[in-house]
Each structure stands twice: as structure tokens, then as C-alpha cells.
TIRO-2110 file (N, C-alpha, C; in Angstrom, 1 decimal):
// TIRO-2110
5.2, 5.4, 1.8, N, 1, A
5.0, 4.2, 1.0, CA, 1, A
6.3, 3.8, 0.2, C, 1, A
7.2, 3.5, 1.2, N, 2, A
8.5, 3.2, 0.3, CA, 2, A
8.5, 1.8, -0.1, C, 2, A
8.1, 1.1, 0.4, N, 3, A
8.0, -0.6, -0.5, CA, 3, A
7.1, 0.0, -1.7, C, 3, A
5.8, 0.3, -1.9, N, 4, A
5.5, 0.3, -3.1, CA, 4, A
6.6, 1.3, -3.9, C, 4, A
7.2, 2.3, -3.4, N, 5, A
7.8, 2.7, -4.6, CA, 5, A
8.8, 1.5, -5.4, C, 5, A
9.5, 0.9, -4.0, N, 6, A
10.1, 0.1, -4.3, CA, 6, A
9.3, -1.0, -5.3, C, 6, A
8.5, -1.2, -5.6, N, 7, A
8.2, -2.5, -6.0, CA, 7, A
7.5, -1.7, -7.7, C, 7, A
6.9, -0.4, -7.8, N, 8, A
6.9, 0.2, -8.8, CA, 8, A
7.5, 1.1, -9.3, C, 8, A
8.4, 2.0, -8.7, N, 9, A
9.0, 2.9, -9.2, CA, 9, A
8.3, 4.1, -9.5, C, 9, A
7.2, 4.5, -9.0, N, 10, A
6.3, 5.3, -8.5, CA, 10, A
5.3, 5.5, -7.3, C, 10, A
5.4, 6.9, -7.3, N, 11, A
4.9, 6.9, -5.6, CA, 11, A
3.5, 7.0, -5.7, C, 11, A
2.6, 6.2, -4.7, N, 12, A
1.3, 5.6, -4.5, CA, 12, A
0.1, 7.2, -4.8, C, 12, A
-0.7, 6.4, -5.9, N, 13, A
-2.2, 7.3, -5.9, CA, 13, A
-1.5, 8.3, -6.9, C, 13, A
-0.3, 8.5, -7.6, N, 14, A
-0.1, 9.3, -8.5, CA, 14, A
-0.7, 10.7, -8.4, C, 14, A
-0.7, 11.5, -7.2, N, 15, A
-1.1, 12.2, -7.0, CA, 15, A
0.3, 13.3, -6.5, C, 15, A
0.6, 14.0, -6.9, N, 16, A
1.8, 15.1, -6.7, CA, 16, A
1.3, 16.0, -5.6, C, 16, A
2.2, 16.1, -4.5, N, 17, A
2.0, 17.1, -3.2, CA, 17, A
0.8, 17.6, -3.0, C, 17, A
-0.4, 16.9, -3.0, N, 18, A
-2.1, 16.9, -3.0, CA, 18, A
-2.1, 16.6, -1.6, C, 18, A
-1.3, 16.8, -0.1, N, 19, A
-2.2, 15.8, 0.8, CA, 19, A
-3.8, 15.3, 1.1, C, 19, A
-4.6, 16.6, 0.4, N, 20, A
-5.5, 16.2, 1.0, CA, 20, A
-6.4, 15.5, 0.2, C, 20, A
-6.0, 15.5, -1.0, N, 21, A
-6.4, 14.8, -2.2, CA, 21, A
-6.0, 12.6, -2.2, C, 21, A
-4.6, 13.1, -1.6, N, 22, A
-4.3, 11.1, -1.3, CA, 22, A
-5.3, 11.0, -0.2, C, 22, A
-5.5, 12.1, 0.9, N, 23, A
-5.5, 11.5, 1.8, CA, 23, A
-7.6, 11.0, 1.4, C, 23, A
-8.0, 11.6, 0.6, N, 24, A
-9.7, 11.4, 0.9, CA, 24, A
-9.5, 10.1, -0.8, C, 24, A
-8.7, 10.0, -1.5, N, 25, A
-8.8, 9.2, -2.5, CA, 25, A
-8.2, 7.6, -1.5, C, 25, A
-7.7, 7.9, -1.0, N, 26, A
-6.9, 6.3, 0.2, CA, 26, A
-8.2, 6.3, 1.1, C, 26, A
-8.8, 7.1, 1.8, N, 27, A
-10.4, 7.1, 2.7, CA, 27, A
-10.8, 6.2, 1.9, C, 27, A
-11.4, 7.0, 0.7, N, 28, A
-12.7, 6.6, -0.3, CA, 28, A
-12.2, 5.0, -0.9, C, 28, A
-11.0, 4.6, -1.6, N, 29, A
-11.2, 3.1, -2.2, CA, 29, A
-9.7, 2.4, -1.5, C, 29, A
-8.9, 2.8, -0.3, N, 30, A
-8.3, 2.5, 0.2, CA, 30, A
-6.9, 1.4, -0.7, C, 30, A
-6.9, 0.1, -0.7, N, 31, A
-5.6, -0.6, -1.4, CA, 31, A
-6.3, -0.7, -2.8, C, 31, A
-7.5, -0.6, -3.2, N, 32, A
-8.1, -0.8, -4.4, CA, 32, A
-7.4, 0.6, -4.9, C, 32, A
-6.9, 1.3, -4.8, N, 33, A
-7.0, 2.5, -5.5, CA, 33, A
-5.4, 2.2, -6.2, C, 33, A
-4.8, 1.3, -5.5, N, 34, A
-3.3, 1.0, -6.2, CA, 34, A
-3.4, 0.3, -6.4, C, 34, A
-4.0, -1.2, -6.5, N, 35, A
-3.9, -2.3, -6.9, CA, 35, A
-3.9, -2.8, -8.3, C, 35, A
-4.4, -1.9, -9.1, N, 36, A
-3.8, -2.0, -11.1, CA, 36, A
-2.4, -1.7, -11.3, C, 36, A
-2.2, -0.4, -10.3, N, 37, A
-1.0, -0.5, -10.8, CA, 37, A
0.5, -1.4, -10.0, C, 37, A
-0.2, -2.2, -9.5, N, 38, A
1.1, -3.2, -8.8, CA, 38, A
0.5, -4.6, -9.5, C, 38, A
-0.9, -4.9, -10.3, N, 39, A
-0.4, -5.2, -11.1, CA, 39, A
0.0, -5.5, -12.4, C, 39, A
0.3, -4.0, -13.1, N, 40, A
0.8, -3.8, -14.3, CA, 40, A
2.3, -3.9, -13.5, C, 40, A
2.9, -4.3, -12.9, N, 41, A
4.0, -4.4, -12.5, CA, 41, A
4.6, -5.8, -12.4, C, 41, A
3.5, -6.5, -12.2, N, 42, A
3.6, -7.9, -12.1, CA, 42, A
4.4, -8.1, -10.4, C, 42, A
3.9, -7.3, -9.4, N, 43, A
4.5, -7.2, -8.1, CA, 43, A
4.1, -8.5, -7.8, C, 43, A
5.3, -8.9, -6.4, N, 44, A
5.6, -10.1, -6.0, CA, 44, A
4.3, -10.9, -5.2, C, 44, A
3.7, -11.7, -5.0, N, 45, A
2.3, -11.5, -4.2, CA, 45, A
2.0, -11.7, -3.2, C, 45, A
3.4, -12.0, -2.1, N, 46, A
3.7, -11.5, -1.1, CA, 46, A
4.0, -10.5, -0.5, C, 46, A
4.2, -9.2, -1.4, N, 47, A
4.7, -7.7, -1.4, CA, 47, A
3.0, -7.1, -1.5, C, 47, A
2.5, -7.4, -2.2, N, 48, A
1.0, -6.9, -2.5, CA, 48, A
0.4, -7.0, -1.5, C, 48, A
0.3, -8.5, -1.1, N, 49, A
-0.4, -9.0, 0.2, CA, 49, A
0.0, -8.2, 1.1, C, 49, A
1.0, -8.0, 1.5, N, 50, A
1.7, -6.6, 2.6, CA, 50, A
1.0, -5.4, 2.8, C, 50, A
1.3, -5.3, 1.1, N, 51, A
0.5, -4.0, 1.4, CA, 51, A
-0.7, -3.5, 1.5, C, 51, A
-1.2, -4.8, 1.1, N, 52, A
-3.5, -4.5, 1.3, CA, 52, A
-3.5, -4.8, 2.8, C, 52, A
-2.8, -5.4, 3.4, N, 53, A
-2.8, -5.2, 4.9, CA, 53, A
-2.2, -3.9, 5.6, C, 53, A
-1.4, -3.3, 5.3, N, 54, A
-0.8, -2.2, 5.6, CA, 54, A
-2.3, -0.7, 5.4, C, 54, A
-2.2, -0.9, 4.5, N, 55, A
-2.9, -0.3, 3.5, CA, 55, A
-4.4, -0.1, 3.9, C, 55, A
-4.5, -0.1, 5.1, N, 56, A
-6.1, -0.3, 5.5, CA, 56, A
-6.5, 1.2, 6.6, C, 56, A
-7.4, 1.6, 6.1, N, 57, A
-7.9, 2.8, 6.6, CA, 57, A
-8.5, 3.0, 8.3, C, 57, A
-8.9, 2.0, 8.6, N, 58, A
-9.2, 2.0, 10.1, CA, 58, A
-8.1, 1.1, 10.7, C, 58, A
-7.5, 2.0, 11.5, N, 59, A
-6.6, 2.0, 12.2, CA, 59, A
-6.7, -0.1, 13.1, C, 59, A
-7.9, -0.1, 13.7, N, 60, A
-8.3, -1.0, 14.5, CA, 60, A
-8.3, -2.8, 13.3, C, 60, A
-8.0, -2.6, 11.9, N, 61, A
-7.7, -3.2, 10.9, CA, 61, A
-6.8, -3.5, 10.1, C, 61, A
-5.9, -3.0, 10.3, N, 62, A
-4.6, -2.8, 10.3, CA, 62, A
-3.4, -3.5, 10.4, C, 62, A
-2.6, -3.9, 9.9, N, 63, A
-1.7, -4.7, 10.4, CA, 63, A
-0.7, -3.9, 11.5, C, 63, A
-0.7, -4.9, 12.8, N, 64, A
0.1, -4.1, 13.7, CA, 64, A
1.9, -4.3, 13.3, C, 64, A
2.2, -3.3, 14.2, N, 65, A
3.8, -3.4, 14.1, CA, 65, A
4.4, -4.8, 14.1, C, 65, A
3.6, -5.4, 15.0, N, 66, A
4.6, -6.7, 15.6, CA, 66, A
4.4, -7.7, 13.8, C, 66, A
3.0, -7.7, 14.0, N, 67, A
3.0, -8.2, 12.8, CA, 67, A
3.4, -8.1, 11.7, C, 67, A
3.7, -7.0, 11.0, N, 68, A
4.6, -6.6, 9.8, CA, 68, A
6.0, -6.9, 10.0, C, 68, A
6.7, -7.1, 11.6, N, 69, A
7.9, -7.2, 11.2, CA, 69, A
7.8, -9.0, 11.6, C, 69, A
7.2, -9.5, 11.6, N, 70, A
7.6, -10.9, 11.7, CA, 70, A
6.6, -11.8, 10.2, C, 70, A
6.6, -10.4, 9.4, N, 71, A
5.7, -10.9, 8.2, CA, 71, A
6.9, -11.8, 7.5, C, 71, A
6.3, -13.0, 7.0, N, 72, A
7.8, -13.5, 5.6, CA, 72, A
8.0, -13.0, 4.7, C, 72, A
7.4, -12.0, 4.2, N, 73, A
8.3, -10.9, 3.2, CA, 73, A
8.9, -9.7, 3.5, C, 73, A
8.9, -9.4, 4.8, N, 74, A
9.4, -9.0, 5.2, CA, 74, A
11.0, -9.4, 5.9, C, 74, A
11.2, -10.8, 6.4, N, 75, A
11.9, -11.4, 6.7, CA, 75, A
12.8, -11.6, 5.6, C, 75, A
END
């Protein structure tokens, strides 16, 4: 999750070397679980928007590759 660090300066779910702990807290409330703190950040809201698409737990919901790189914030 290097855009969000980038855009907070902290790495997602504040959870230190836990994988299995991100990995069922990102299951259970998925982009809600970061979403206070991007925006106590006042992140951009095309960077956010990125990332609640990115950020989605069923694979089949997801933003595909093609699509993230032809996103305009990503551009």
C-alpha cells in the first residue's frame, strides 16, 4: 500500500508485522477500516477514490490493472 503511505505517512490498518491480523481486519470492514484516517489527512479525493476501488476484498470487484493504470490520478 504504497500510495496510501504516500498520501499519509503511515502504513494502512496500523497494525505492525500482524499478517494475519490486516489480513481478517481488511476481510471484515475492507476500505472503511482506513477511511478516517485519509481523512484526518485531508487526502486528495481522487487518491481516496483509488483507493476504495483498489481496496476491495473480492477479487471479481476490484479494480483491474488496465483500469488503474489509465485512472486520472494516476495519470
Amino acid at each position: 500500500m504504497i500510495l496510501f503511505f504516500l498520501l499519509t505517512g503511515e502504513t494502512p490498518f496500523d497494525i505492525a508485522n500482524d499478517s494475519d491480523e490486516l489480513f481478517w481486519r481488511f476481510k471484515e470492514r475492507g476500505f472503511e477500516a482506513i477511511s478516517a484516517d485519509l481523512e484526518a489527512v485531508h487526502a486528495n479525493p481522487q487518491a481516496v477514490e483509488l483507493l476504495r476501488r483498489v481496496l476491495v476484498a473480492d477479487p471479481a470487484q476490484r479494480m483491474s490493472f488496465e483500469e488503474l493504470r489509465t485512472c486520472a490520478y494516476v495519470l
